[in-house]
C-alpha positions, -999 to +999 in steps of 0.1 A: +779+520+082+776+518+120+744+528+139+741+561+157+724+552+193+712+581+215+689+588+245+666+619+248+640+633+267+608+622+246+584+647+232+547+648+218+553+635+184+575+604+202+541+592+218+522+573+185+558+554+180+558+545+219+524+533+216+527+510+190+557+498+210+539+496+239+514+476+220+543+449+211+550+442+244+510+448+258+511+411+272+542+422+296+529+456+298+494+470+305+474+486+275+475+519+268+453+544+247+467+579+236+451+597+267+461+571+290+500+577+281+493+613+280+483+614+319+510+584+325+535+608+310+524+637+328+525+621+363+564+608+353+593+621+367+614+600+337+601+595+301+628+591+276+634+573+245+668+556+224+669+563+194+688+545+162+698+564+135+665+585+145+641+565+145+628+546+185+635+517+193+628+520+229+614+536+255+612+541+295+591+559+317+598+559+358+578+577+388+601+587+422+583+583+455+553+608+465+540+608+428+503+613+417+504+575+402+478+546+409+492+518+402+490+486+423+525+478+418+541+512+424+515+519+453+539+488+468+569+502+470+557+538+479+541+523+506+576+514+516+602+536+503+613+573+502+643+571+483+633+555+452+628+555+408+601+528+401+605+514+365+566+515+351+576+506+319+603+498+292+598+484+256+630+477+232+621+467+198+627+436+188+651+443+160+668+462+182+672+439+214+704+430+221+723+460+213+720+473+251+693+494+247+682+486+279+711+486+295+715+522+286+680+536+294+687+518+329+719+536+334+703+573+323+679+563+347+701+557+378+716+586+369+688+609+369+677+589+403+712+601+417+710+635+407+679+633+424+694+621+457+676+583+455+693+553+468+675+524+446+658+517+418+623+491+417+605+475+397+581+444+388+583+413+364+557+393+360+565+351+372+530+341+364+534+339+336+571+341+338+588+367+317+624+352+316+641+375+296+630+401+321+642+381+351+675+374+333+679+410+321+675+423+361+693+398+377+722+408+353+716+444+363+722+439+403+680+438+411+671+416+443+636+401+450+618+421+479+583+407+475+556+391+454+521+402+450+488+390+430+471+405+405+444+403+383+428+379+420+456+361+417+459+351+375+489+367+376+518+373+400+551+397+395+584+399+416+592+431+433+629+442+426+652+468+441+686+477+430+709+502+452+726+531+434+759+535+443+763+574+446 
């Protein structure tokens, strides 16, 4: 019997599933603790899951320009941009990659970002240490290197990406 795949708007009780996925993926991703997604959550413009025959199996939350968010890497390209959905985070579980999970969730998104009158989309992938599948999945998407930056004083290092929406 084929798999049912759908996208929604995530809700409370999604958040102990997206932790554990979060958790997964934690060496591409930065820890997170209940209240910490919480306030992640609540800053979001985007937070939405895909489901498979309902249970998740992924999940991605985005920030547009001018938000209430601290992080390094977002701080970058709102330092920059006015017309733009910065990718925090995605996770697609591992039984589940390769069935275009991401894919999807990226197209909702640059939807949403169009509705919302933004021209690109950004993100970050980390090169030290090199993600690969990351930096295969966004070249395959259209995403362009704009910059590098440290972190951690230089332990680690990600590429900055934008991708243009076509309206």
């Amino acid at each position: 019997m084929p798999e049912k795949i759908g996208i929604r708007d995530a809700c409370e009780t999604d958040l102990e599933a997206v932790l554990c996925l979060n958790k997964t993926f934690e060496h591409f991703l930065s820890p997170l603790d209940l209240g910490e997604l919480v306030a992640l959550v609540d800053a979001a413009a985007y937070f939405r899951v895909a489901e498979i025959d309902g249970k998740i199996a992924a999940f991605l939350v985005a920030f547009v320009s001018k938000a209430k968010y601290d992080s390094v890497n977002y701080r970058w390209f709102d330092g920059r941009f006015d017309d733009f959905a910065y990718i925090d985070r995605i996770a697609v579980v591992a039984s589940a990659q390769g069935q275009s999970l991401g894919p999807r969730l990226y197209d909702d998104l640059a939807n949403f970002a169009r509705s919302k009158g933004l021209a690109q989309l950004t993100c970050e992938y980390y090169i030290e240490p090199m993600n690969e599948g990351s930096a295969r999945f966004h070249k395959r998407y259209g995403f362009k290197e704009i910059g590098q930056q440290a972190l951690e004083g230089g332990k680690k290092r990600v590429s900055l990406q934008s991708c243009a929406l076509v309206p």
